[in-house]
C-alpha positions as CSV (number, residue, x, y, z in Angstrom):
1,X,0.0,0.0,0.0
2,X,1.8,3.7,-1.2
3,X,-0.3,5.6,1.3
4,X,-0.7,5.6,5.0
5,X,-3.4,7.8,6.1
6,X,-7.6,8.1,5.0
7,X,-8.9,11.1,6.0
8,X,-12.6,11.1,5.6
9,X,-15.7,13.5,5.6
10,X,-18.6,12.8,7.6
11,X,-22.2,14.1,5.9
12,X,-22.6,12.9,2.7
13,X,-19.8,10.8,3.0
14,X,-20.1,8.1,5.7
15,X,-23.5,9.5,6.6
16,X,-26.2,9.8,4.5
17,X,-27.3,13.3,6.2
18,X,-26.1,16.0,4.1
19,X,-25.9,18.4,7.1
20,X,-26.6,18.8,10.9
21,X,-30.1,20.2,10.2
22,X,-31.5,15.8,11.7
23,X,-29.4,16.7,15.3
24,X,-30.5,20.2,15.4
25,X,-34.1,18.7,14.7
26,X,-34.1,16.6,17.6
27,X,-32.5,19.3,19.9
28,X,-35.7,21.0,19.2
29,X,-38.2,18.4,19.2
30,X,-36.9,17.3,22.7
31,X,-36.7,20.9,23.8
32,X,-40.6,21.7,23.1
33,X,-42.1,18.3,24.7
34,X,-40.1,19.2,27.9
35,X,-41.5,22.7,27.6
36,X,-45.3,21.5,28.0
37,X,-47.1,22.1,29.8
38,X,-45.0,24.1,32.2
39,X,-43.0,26.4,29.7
40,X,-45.7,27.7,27.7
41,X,-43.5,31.0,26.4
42,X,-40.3,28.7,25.5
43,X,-42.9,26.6,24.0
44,X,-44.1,29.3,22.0
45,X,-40.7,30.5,21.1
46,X,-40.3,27.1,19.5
47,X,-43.0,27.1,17.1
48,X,-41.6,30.5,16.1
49,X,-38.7,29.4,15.4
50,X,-40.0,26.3,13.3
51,X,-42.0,28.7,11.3
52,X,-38.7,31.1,11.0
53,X,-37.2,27.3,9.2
54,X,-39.7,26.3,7.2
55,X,-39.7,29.8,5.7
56,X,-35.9,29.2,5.6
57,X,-36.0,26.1,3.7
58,X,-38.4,27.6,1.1
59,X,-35.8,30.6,0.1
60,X,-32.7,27.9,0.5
61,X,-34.7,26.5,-2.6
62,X,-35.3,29.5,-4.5
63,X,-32.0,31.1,-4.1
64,X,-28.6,29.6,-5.6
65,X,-26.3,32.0,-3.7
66,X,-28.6,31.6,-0.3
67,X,-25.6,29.9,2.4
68,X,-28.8,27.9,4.0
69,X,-26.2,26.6,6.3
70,X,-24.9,29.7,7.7
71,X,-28.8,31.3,8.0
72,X,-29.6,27.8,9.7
73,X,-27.4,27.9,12.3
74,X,-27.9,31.3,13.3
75,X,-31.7,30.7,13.9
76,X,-31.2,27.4,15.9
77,X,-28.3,29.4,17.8
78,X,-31.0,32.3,18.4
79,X,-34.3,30.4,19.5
80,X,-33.1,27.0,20.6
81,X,-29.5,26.5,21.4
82,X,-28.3,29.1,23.9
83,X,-28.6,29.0,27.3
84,X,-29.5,25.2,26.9
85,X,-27.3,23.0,29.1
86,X,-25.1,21.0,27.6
87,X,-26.1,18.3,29.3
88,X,-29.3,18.2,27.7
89,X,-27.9,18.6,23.8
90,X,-25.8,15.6,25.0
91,X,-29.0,13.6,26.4
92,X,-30.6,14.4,22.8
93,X,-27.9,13.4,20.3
94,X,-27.3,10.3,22.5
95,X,-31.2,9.3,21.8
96,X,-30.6,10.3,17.9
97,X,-27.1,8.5,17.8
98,X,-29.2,5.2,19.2
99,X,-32.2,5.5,16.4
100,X,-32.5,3.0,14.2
101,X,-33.5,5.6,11.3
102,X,-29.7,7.3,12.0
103,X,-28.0,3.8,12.3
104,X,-29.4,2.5,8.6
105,X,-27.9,5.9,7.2
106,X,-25.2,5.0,7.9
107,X,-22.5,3.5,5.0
108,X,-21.1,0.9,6.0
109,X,-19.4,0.3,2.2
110,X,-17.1,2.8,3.6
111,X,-16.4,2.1,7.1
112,X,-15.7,-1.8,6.8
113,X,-12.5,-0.5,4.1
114,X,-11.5,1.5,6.5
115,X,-11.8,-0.5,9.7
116,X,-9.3,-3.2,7.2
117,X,-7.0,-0.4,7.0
118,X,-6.8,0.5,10.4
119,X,-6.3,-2.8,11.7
120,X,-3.2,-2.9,9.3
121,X,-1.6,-0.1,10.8
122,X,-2.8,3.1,9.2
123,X,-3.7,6.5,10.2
124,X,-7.6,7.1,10.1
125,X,-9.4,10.4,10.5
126,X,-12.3,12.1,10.1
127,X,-13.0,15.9,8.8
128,X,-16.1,17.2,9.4
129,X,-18.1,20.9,9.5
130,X,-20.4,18.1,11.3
131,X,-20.8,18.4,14.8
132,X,-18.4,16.5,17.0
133,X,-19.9,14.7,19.7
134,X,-22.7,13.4,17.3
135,X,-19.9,12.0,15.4
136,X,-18.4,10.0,17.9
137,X,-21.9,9.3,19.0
138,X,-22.9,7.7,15.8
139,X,-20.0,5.8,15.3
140,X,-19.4,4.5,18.5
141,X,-23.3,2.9,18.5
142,X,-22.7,1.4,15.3
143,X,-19.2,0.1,16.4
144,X,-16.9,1.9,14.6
145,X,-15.5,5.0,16.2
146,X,-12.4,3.0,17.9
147,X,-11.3,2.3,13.7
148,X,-10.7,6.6,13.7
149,X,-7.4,7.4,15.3
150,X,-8.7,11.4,15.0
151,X,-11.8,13.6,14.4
152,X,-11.8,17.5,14.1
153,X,-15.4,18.9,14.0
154,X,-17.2,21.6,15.0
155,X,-18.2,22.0,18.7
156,X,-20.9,24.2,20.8
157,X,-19.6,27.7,22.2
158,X,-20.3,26.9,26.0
159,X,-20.3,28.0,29.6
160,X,-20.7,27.3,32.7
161,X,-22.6,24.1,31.8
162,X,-24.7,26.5,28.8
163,X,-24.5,26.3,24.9
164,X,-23.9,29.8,23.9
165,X,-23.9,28.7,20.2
166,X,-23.0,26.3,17.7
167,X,-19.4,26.9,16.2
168,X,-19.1,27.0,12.2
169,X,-15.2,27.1,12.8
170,X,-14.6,24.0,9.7
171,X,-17.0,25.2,7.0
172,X,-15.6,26.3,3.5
173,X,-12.2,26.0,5.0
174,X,-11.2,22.2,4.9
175,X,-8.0,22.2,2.6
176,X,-6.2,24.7,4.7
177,X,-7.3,22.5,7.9
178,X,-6.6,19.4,6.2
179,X,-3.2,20.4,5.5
180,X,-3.0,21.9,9.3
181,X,-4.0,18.6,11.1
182,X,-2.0,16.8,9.2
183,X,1.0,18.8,9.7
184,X,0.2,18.6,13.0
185,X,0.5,14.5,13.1
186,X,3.3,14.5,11.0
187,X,1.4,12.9,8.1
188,X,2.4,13.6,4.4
189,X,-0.5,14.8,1.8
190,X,1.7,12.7,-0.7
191,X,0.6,9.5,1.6
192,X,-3.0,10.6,2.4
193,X,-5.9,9.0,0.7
194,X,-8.9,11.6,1.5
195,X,-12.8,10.3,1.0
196,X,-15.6,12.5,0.8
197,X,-18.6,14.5,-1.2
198,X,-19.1,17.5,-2.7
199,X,-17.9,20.8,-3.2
200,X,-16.6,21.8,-0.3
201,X,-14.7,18.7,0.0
202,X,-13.2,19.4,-4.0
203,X,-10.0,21.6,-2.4
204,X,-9.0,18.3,-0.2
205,X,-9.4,16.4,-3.3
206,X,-6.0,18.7,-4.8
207,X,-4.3,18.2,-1.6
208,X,-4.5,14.4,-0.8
209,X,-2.6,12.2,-3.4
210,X,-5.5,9.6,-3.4
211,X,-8.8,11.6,-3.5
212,X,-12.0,9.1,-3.5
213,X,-15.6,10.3,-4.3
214,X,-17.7,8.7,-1.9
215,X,-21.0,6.4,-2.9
216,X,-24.1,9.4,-1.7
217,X,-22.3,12.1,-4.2
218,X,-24.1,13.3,-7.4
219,X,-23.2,11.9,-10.8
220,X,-22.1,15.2,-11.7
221,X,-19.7,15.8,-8.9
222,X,-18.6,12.2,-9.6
223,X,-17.5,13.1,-13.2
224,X,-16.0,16.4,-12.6
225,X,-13.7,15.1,-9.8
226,X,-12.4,11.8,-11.9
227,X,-11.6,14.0,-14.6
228,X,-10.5,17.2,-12.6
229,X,-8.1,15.4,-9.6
230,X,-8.1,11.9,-11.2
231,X,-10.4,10.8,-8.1
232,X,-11.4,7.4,-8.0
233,X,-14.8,6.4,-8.3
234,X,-16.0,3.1,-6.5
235,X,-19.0,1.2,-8.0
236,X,-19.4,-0.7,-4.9
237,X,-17.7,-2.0,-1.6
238,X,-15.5,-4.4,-3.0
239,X,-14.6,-2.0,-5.5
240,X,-13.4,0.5,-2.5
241,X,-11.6,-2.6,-0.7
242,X,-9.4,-3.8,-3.7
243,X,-8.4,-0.4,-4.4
244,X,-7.5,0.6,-1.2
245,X,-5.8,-2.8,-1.4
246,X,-3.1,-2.6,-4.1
247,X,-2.7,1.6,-4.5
């Protein structure tokens, strides 16, 4: 094997979930049925802020340049996430790591190659504008999170015990962080097979010597990248494994 590192994405790529919008869902959800009936005005607060979505969603499908991400967060961060004790996110994204719905979006065409890998000696991480603990969550349900040697994610703003807000700090900056944690571990980009996406996983694609488009990405993304970085494309799991096998 010429590499000795696969760094990953996480939505999209190993998840089905294309962003955090599921966890942020069940923050929420969880939120409002502990609001009733004694917390009528956080209650009400709620259903504003679900209208303030939907209303959201609907311009994030009229308008190309709309960052729906960005615009997402900062509602959730407004009406639902500060002031909410940590504790109680954690409570939440433990109950949505545990779902079977999450568990079967999982893609497990990806992890089992890289669980082989790992167990033969090389360096595994994940890169993610995810959130971290739901990560870790996630993987370690399904039995897989002791297979990633690393994950850098995004992480709530908190204190004492209180989410201020949820933290965009890896979003539309992954090749300059890729390069940075792996600087950090001493890895070599020349060595570094990198699976993910989309777009924002396209400047990663440059960096690592190995890019690999992962099985959720469009058609279109999948033919740009081949003939762009020379990604590889997988038709299946045993396609992945055999060339993960003899690169």
């Amino acid at each position: 094997m010429a590499y000795d590192t696969i760094i990953s994405d996480w939505n999209g790529t190993i998840i089905k979930n294309r962003d955090e919008k599921p966890i942020l869902e069940t923050i929420a959800v969880d939120l409002f049925k502990a609001s009733i009936p004694f917390h009528l005005v956080r209650a009400a607060r709620l259903l504003n802020v679900k209208a303030e979505l939907e209303s959201l969603y609907w311009q994030g499908r009229q308008d190309t340049e709309f960052d729906f991400i960005e615009e997402m967060f900062k509602i959730y961060n407004r009406g639902v996430i500060n002031g909410l004790p940590i504790s109680f996110i954690h409570r939440s994204v433990d109950r949505y790591a545990a779902r079977r719905e999450t568990q079967q979006k999982i893609d497990r065409r990806i992890l089992r190659p890289i669980r082989f890998c790992h167990q033969r000696g090389k360096t595994t991480g994940i890169l993610s504008s995810g959130y971290g603990y739901g990560i870790d969550r996630v993987l370690t349900v399904a039995g897989f999170r002791r297979y990633f040697d690393f994950r850098e994610a995004n992480s709530f703003k908190h204190k004492g015990g209180r989410a201020i807000e949820f933290l965009l700090n890896i979003y539309k900056n992954k090749p300059q962080l890729l390069l940075r944690a792996l600087r950090r571990r001493n890895l070599d980009e020349k060595t570094t097979v990198y699976i993910g996406d989309s777009e924002d996983d396209e400047g990663c694609f440059e960096i690592a010597r190995y890019p690999i488009v992962a099985f959720f990405a469009t058609e279109e993304l999948k033919e740009r990248c081949a003939s762009r970085y020379k990604a590889f494309i997988p038709q299946d799991e045993k396609d992945l494994a055999n060339y993960l096998r003899n690169i």
